[in-house]
Structures are given as C-alpha cells and as structure tokens.
C-alpha positions as CSV (number, residue, x, y, z in Angstrom):
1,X,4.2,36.5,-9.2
2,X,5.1,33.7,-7.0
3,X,8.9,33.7,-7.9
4,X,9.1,37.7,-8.0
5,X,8.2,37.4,-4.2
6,X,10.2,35.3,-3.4
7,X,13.3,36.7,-5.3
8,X,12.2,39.8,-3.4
9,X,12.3,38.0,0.0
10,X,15.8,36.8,-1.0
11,X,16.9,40.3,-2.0
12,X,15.0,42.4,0.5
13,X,18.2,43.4,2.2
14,X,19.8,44.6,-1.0
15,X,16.3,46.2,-1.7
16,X,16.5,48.3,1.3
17,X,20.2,49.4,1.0
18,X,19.5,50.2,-2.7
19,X,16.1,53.0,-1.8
20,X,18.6,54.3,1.3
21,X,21.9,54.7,-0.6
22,X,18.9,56.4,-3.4
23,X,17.6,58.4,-0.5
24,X,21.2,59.6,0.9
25,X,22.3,61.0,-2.8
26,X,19.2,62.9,-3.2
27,X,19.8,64.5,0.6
28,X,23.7,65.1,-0.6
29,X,22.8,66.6,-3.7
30,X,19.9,68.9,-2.6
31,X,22.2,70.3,0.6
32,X,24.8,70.8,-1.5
33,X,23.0,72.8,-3.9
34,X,23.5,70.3,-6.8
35,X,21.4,70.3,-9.8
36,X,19.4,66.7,-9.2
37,X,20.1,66.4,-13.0
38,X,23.2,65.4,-12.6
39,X,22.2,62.2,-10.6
40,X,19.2,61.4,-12.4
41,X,20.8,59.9,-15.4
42,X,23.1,57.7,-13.9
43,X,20.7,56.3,-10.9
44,X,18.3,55.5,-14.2
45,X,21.2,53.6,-15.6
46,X,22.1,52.2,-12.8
47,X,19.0,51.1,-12.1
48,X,18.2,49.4,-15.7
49,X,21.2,46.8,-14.8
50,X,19.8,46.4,-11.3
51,X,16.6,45.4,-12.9
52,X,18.0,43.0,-15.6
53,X,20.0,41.7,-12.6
54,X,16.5,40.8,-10.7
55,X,14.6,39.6,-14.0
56,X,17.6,37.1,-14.8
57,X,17.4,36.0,-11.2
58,X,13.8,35.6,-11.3
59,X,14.5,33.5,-14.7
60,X,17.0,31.0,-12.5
61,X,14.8,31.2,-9.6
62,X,12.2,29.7,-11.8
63,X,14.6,27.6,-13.7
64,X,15.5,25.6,-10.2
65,X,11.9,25.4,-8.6
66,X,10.7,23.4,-11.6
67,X,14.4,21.7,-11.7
68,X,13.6,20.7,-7.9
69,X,9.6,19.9,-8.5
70,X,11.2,17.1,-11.3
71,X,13.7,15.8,-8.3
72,X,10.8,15.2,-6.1
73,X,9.2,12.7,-8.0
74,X,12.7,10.5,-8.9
75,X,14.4,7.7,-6.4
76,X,16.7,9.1,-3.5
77,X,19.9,7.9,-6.2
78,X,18.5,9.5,-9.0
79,X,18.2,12.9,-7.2
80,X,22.0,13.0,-5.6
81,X,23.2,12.0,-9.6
82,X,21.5,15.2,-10.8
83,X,22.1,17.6,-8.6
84,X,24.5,20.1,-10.1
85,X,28.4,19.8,-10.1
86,X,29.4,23.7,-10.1
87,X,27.9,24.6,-7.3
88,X,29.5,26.4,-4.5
89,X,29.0,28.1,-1.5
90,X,25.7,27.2,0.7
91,X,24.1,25.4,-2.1
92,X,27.4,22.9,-2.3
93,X,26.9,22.2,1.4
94,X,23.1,21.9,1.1
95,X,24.5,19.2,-1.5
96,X,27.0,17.5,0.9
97,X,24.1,17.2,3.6
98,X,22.0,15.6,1.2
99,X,24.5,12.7,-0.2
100,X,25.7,12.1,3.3
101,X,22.2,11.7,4.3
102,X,21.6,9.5,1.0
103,X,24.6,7.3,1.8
104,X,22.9,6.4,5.4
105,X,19.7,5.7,4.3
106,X,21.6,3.6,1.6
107,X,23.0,2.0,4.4
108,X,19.9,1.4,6.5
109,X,18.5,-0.3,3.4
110,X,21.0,-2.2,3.2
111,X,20.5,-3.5,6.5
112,X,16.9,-3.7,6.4
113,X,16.8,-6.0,3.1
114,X,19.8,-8.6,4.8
115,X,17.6,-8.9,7.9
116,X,14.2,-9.0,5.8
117,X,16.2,-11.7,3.5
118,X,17.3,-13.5,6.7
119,X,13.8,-13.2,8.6
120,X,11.7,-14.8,5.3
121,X,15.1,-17.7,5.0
122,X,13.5,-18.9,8.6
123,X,9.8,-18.4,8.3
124,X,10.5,-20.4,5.0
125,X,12.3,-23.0,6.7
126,X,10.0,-23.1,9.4
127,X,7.1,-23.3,7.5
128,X,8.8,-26.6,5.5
129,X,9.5,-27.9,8.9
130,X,6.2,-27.5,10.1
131,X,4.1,-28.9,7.5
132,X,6.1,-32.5,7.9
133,X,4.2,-33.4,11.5
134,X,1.4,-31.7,9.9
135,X,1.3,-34.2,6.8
136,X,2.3,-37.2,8.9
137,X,-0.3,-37.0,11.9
138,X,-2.6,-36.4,8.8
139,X,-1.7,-39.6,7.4
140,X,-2.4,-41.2,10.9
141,X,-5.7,-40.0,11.0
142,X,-6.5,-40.7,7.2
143,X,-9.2,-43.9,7.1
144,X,-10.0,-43.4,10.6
145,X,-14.2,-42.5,10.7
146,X,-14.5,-41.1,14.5
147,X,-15.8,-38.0,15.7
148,X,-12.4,-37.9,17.3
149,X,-10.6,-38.2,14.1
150,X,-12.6,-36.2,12.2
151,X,-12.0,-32.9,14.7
152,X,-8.4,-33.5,14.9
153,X,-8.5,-33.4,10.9
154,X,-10.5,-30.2,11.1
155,X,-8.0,-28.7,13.7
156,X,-5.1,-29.8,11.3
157,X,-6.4,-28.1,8.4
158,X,-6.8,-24.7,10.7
159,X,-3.2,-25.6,11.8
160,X,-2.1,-25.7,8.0
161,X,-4.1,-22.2,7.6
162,X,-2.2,-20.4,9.7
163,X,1.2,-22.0,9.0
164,X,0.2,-20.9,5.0
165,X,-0.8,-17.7,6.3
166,X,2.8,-16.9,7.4
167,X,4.1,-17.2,4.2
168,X,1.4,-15.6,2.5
169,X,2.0,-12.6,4.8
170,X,5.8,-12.8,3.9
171,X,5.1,-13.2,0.1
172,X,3.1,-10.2,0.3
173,X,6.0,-8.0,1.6
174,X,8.4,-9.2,-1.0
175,X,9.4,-7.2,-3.9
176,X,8.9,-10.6,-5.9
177,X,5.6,-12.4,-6.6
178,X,4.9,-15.3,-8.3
179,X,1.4,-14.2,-10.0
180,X,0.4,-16.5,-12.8
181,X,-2.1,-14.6,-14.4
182,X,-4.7,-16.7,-16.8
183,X,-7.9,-17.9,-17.7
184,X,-9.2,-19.9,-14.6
185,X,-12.8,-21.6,-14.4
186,X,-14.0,-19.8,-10.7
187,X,-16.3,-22.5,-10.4
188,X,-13.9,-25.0,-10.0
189,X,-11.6,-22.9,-7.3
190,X,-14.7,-22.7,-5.4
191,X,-15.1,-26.2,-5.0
192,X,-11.5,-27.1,-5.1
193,X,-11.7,-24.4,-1.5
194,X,-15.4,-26.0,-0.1
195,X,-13.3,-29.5,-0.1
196,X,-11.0,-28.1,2.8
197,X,-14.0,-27.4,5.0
198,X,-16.5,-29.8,4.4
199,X,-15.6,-31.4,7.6
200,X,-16.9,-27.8,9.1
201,X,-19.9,-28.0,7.4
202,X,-20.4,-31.0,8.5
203,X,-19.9,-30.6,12.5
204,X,-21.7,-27.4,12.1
205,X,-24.8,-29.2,10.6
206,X,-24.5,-26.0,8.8
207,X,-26.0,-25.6,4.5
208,X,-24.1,-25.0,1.3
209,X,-25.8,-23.3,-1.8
210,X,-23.8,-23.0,-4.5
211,X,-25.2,-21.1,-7.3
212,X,-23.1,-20.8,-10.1
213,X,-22.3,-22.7,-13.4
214,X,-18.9,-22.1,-15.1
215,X,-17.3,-19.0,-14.6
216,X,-14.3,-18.0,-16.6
217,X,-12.4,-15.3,-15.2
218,X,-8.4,-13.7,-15.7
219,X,-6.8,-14.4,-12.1
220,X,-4.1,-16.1,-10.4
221,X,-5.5,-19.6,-9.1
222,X,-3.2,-19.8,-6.0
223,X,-3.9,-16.7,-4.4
224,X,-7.5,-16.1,-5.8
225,X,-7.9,-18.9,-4.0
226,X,-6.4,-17.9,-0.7
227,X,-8.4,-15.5,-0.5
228,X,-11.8,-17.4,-0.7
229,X,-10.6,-19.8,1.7
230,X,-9.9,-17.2,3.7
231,X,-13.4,-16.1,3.6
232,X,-15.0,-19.1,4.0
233,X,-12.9,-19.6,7.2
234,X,-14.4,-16.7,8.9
235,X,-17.4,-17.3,7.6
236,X,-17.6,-20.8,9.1
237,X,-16.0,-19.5,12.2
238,X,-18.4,-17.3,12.8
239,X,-21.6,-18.7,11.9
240,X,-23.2,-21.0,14.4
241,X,-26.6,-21.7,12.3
242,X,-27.8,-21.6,8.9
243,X,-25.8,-21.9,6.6
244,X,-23.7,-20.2,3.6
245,X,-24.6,-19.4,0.3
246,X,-22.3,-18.8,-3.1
247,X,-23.3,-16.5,-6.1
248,X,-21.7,-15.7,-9.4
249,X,-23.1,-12.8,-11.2
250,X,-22.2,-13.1,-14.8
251,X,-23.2,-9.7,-15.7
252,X,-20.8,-8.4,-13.3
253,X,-18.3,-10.8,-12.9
254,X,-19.2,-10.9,-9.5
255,X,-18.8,-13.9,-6.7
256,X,-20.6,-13.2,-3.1
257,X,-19.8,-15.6,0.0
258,X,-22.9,-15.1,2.1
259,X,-23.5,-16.5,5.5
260,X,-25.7,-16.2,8.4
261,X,-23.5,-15.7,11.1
262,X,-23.2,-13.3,14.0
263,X,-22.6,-10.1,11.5
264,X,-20.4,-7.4,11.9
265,X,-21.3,-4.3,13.9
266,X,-21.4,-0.8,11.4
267,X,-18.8,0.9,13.2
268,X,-16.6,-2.0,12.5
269,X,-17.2,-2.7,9.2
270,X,-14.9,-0.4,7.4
271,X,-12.1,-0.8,9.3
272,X,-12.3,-4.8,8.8
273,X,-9.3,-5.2,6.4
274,X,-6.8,-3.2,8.6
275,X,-3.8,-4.8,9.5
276,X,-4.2,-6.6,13.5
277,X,-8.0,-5.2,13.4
278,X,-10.0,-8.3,15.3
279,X,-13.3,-5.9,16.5
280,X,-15.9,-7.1,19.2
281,X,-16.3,-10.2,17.6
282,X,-12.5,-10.9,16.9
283,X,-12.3,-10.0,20.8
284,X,-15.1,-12.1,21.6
285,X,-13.8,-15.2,19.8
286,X,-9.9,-15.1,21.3
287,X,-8.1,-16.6,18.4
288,X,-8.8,-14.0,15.5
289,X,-5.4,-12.4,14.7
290,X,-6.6,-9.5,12.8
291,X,-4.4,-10.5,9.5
292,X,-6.8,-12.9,7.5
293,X,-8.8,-10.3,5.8
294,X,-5.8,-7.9,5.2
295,X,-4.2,-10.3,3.6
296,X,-7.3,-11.0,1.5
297,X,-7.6,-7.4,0.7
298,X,-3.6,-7.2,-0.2
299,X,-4.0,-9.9,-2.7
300,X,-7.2,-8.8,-4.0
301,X,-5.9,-5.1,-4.7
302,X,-2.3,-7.1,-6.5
303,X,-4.9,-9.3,-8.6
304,X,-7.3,-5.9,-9.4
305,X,-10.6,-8.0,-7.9
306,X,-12.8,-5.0,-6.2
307,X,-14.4,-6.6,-2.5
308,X,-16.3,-5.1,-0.4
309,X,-18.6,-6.4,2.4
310,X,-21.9,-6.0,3.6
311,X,-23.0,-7.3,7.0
312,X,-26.3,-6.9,9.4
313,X,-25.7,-8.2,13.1
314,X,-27.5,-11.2,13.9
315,X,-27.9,-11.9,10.4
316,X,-24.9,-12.8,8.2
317,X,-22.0,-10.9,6.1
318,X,-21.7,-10.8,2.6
319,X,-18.5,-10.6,0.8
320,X,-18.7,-9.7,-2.9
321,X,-15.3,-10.0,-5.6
322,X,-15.3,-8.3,-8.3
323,X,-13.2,-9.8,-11.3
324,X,-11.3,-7.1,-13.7
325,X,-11.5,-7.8,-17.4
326,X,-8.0,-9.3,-18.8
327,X,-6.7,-6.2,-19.9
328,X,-7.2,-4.4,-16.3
329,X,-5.7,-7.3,-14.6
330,X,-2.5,-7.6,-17.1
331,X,-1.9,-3.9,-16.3
C-alpha cells in the first residue's frame, strides 16, 4: 500500500490529465450526439496498458526501496560501486552528487587519519621522553626512607599515571589494539596494582582488606589492570578515612573495590563515566580531569567486563567488574 502511494504521488500529475482528457471525450462525444459506445472500448483498452504501466512501476518502485534499504547499511565505497550504471536523467545526477560528495569525504579522511597518525607519533614520543626524568629522579629517590622522599615517590607515581593515561586515551582511539586475551589469575593483578599505592595507604593511615583467594578469569592483564588502578586511584583520592576493601565473588565472577570515601551524589552517579565529566567532587578536588573513569569504562566495554557503581555520600563507592566467560570475551 505504501509503494502504490507513493507511485501515486509520483504520477499524480499524469493521474489528473488522464480523468480530464476522460472527462473532455465523454463532453465531445455526448454534444456531438455520439454513441458513448464507440469510446468505451478503446478508453477500457487504453486504460488496461495504463494500469500494467502503474503495476510494473509499482514493481520497480519496490524493487529500488529495498535496493536502497540494502545501501544504507554498507560503507560510503561500497554504496557509490553499486549504484547503477544505466542511469540517466535526474537519477544520473542524483549519482554524480553522491560520488562527488564520496570523493570529499574520502578526502577529509584522508586528512583526518595523517593528522591523527601525526598527533599519536608525538604523544608517543612524548610520552618516551617523559618517562626518562621520571625513571631517573626515581632512581634518586630509591633507598632514601624520609617523609620527603617517600611523597615525592607518591607524586611520581601520579606523574607516571597521567603520562600512561595519555597513551591509554590514544590507544583507545586507534583502529589497532593490542588485546592479549587469556587466562589471568585476578588475584595476582590485584596485588601486582595495590603495590603502586601502598605508599598512599600508608600516608593515608588508611586499611586494606583483601578478600579473595585465586581467581582465574579470560582478560587482558595490561589493561584489566589499568583499569583497577584507575579505580583504586580515585578511590584513594577521595577517601580521607577508613579504608578500602576488595571482593571476589566466585559465583559471579565478580570483583568490587569498596571504599569509604566522600561518595558520589545520585544525580551524578550515572553520568560518572562520561568523557570530561569531574561532578561536585571532581570540582571540589581541582585536579580531576574527567577522563579516568571513561577510559575505564572504554576498556571495560572492549574486554566485555560489566561495571557498574554504587555510591552513598559520606559513606564510600563501590565499583563492581563483571568478568565474561571465554567464549563472550573471544567474541
């Protein structure tokens, strides 16, 4: 019914002229004293070709919407080699339009992956550069038990955070990723990240519970572990008492970072992995950039691991990852 309008809309002019030029025989042949006989017969043959005309066009009509519903879901390249060769008149410059517009956006691609290819060269080389003060004035402070050494050392690791951020940030926009998907002891991860911060802990005169035995799960080491250091950062940063706990839930494959920090107001709370979203306490702390917990989020959707977060102001946030079975992640 859908196409027979719209063949109808297409036609409407031709519609109307066919009923008048009807309507004006009939007058002629009434005035003129004409038996209407003599027109019937060949107005009902002329019709019978008009309407195999329409149902034939209603049969291409039909032909191209499900012709164009099939270009809609292929690439921009795919669609301008399939669009038909014998066509002429408007459709042919329908087509021009659409390859000239195809061979700019080509173009701006172009562009776009030189200057994105360009941009990660010098965050790479930046990064590289970067990390050699890092590692020396670490080497400097290395044997040295002071308050004063021990806070420079904690300020160094944050420095290092933020400097692996970057490229984390950059990996995450590339086209290629280096996921190493296998069987990884969590356990082991989590202690491997605790390490980095025990300094924090420390300071902080803030507790660690850690209950979990071995945990076998399918994931990529590097970045699963990103991602809870990332989460122990902000917990840490944002807890000035207490202390944090860690869970594994065997039946559900399921690790939760608890602390008692500050908490995270309700209205907040789903908007917490959004790109450059710090909230009141972001605000309130000055140095939170808003990209941490996106980035944990990106890598957690690549690596199939379901988080959420729960979170109680004035009494502590809980994040809880999920772990897919091997199959799910593999797919």
């Amino acid at each position: 019914m859908k196409t027979i309008l719209n063949v109808l809309k297409r036609v409407k002019v031709g519609v109307i002229a066919y009923f008048v030029a009807v309507a004006v025989f009939i007058t002629v042949f009434y005035l003129s004293d004409i038996p209407l006989n003599l027109f019937f017969y060949p107005w009902l043959l002329a019709t019978f070709f008009l309407l195999v005309a329409f149902v034939r066009e209603c049969i291409k009509t039909k032909e191209k919407t499900l012709s164009l519903k099939k270009l809609s879901y292929m690439t921009p390249s795919e669609i301008v080699e399939r669009l038909p060769r014998d066509a002429t008149g408007a459709e042919k410059e329908y087509q021009n339009i659409i390859e000239s517009l195809f061979k700019q956006l080509s173009l701006k691609i172009e562009e776009y992956d030189t200057k994105n290819h360009e941009l990660s060269n010098y965050y790479a080389t930046w990064v590289h550069q970067a990390k050699t003060p890092i590692a020396s004035m670490r080497l400097q402070l290395q044997g040295k038990d002071s308050s004063e050494a021990r806070d420079l050392l904690r300020y160094l690791r944050d420095i290092e955070g933020y400097v692996d951020m970057v490229m984390s940030y950059i990996r995450l926009n590339s086209e290629h990723t280096d996921y190493i998907i296998k069987k990884e002891d969590l356990s082991e991860i989590v202690k491997e990240s605790i390490k980095k911060f025990k300094l924090d802990f420390i300071a902080k005169k803030l507790s660690l519970t850690i209950n979990m035995d071995k945990a076998f799960v399918y994931t990529d080491k590097k970045w699963i572990s990103l991602v809870i250091e990332q989460i122990l950062s902000n917990s840490l940063k944002y807890t000035k008492a207490g202390g944090v706990t860690i869970t594994y839930d065997e039946n559900f494959s399921t690790l939760s970072i608890k602390d008692t920090g500050m908490g995270i107001d309700k209205e907040n709370l789903p908007r917490i992995f959004e790109q450059g979203f710090t909230g009141f306490n972001g605000r309130r702390e000055a140095h939170s950039s808003g990209i941490g917990l996106y980035i944990v989020k990106s890598v957690c959707d690549s690596l199939n691991v379901s988080i959420r977060c729960e979170s109680t102001p004035g009494v502590g946030t809980e994040m809880f990852l999920t772990f897919a079975s091997k199959e799910e992640v593999v797919e």
